[in-house]
N, C-alpha and C positions, 0 to 999 in steps of 0.2 A: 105753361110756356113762358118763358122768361120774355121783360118786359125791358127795352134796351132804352135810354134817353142817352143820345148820340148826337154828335154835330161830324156831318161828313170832311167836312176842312179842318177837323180834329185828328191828329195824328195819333192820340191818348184812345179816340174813341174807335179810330181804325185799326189798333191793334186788336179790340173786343169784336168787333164784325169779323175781321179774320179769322180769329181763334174758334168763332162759334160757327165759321164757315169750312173750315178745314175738319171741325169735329160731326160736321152736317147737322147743328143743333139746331132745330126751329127757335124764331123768337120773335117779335112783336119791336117794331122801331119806330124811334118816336124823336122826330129832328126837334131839336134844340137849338134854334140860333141865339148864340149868348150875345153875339158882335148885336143884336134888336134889346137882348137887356130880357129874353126870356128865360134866363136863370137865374133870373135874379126877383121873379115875380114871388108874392106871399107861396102861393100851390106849390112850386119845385123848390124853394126853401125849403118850405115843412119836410121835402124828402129829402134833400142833401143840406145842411146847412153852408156848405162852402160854395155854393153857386155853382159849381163846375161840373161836365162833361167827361167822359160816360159816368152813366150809372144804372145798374143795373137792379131791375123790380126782381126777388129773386122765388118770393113768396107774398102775399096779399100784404100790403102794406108791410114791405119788411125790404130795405134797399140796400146797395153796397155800391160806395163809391170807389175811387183812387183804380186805375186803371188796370197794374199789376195786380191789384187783389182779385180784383173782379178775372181776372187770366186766369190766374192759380182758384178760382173756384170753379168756373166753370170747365177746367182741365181735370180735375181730379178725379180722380178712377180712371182717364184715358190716358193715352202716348204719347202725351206731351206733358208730361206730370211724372218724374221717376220717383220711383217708391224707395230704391237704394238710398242710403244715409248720406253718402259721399257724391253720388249723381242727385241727390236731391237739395243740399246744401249747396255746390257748384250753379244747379241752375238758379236760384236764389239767388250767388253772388253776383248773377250777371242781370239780374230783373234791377239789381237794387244796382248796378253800373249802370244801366238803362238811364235809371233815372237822375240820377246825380251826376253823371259825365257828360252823356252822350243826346239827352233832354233839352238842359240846359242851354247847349251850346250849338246843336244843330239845328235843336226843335224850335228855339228862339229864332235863329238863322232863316230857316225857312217861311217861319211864321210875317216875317218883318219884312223879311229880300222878297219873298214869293208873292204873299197873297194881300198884301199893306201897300197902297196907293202913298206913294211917299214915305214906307217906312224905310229905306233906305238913307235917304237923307236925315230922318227926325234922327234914326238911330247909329248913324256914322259914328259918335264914340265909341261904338258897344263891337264895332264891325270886327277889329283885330284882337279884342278877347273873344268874340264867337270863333273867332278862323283860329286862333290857337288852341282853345280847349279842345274844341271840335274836330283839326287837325290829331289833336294827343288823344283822343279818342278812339277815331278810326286806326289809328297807329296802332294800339292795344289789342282791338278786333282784328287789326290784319296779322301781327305775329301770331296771334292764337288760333286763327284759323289758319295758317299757312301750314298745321299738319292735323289737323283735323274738320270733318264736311261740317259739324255741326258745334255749337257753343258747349253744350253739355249732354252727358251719357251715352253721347255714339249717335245720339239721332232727333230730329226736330221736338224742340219743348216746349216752351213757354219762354224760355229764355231767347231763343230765336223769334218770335214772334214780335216780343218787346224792342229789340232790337232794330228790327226791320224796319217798324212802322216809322222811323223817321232815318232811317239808315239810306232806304230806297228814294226817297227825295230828297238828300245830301248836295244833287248835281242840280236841282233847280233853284238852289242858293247860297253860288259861288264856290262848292267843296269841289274838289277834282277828286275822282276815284281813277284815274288813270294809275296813278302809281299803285293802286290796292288790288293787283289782281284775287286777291284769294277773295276778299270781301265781292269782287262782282262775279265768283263762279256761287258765292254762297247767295246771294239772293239772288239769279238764275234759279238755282237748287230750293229755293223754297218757293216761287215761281212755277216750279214743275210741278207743285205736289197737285194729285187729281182736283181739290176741290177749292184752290186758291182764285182768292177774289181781290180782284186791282182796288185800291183807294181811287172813288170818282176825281176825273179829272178838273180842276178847279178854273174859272176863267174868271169870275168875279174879284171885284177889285173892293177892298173893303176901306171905311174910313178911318183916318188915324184919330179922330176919336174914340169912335171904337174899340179900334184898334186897343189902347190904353188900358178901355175896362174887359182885357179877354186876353188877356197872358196865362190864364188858368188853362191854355187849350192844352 
C-alpha cells in the first residue's frame, strides 16, 4: 500500500489524494506540516531532498516526489492515463501547463490571498502579475474546453486532475470565473465523478513567516 507524505492546504498534494481517490487506491497518509518546518527535519530530507510535499513511499524505502509525476505513476495502466501516442503526449502537454502557467499564478494567488494572515499586503507587488498570468491562463483552458468535456483523449486523465486542483479554488483568491462558463461546467463534471473527494475545507490562518519558508506548496 502506498505511503502518501501530504499537507492538506497543499494544492500539489490534493491533486494525489484525488487521483488515488477516483482510482479507489488504498494508501497510508501522513500530514506534513511544512508552514512547523517538518520537511525540513534530517528523516524527510533523507527521503525528499527538496523539503517539499507530496511524496509518495512507492516501495520500502523507494520515494517519488514532484506532484505530476507521482499522478502519472500512480494512473498508469488506468483511465486516466491514455496509452494512444497523440492522447498521451496532449495529456503531458497540459500536466506540464499545470505547472508553469497555471501553478505559478493562481496557486501562488491562493496560497497568499486565501490562507496567509497578511499575505495580502506583504505581497501587493506580486497581486497584478498573479491576476494577469492567471487571468491568461484560465483564458487558454476556457477556449479549449468550450468544445471539448475534457482536457485530453475524450475523457478524464491526469491532465484534468492537475488542473483542477488549484483551478477549483481560483474564486477564493480574487479570480472570477464568471466569464468562464466552460471551465465551471468542467469542474462540475469532474465533481460528478462517483468517487471524488473535496480538498478539506481550510480556516486556519497561517503566519507570514511561515509563510516565506513554504512556497514549495
Amino acid at each position: 500500500m502506498y505511503k502518501l507524505y501530504s499537507m492538506q492546504r497543499s494544492g500539489n498534494s490534493y491533486k494525489v489524494r484525488l487521483a488515488l481517490a477516483l482510482l479507489d487506491e488504498p494508501y497510508e497518509v501522513i500530514e506534513v506540516d511544512i508552514l512547523r518546518g517538518e520537511s525540513r527535519t534530517p528523516d524527510f530530507l533523507a527521503k525528499n531532498p527538496s523539503g517539499q510535499v507530496p511524496l509518495l513511499e512507492v516501495a520500502t524505502n523507494r520515494y517519488l516526489a514532484e506532484s505530476n509525476a507521482i499522478l502519472w505513476y500512480v494512473a498508469v495502466g488506468s483511465r486516466l492515463a491514455p496509452e494512444g501516442r497523440i492522447d498521451l503526449a496532449e495529456t503531458l502537454q497540459w500536466t506540464f501547463f499545470e505547472q508553469h502557467a497555471l501553478e505559478p499564478s493562481v496557486g501562488a494567488a491562493y496560497f497568499w490571498l486565501a490562507l496567509v494572515r497578511g499575505g495580502r499586503e506583504l505581497q501587493k507587488h506580486a497581486l497584478e502579475d498573479w491576476m494577469e498570468r492567471g487571468y491568461g491562463a484560465l483564458s487558454v483552458m476556457e477556449n479549449h474546453l468550450k468544445t471539448r468535456d475534457y482536457f485530453a483523449a475524450g475523457h478524464l486523465t491526469v491532465a484534468d486532475i492537475a488542473l483542477y486542483g488549484y483551478t477549483h479554488v481560483a474564486e477564493q483568491c480574487d479570480f472570477d470565473l464568471t466569464s468562464f462558463p466552460s471551465i465551471r461546467s468542467w469542474l462540475r463534471r469532474i465533481e460528478s465523478e462517483q468517487r471524488f473527494v473535496p480538498m478539506i475545507k481550510l480556516a486556519a490562518d497561517v503566519s507570514v513567516a511561515s509563510a516565506r519558508a513554504a512556497q514549495a506548496l
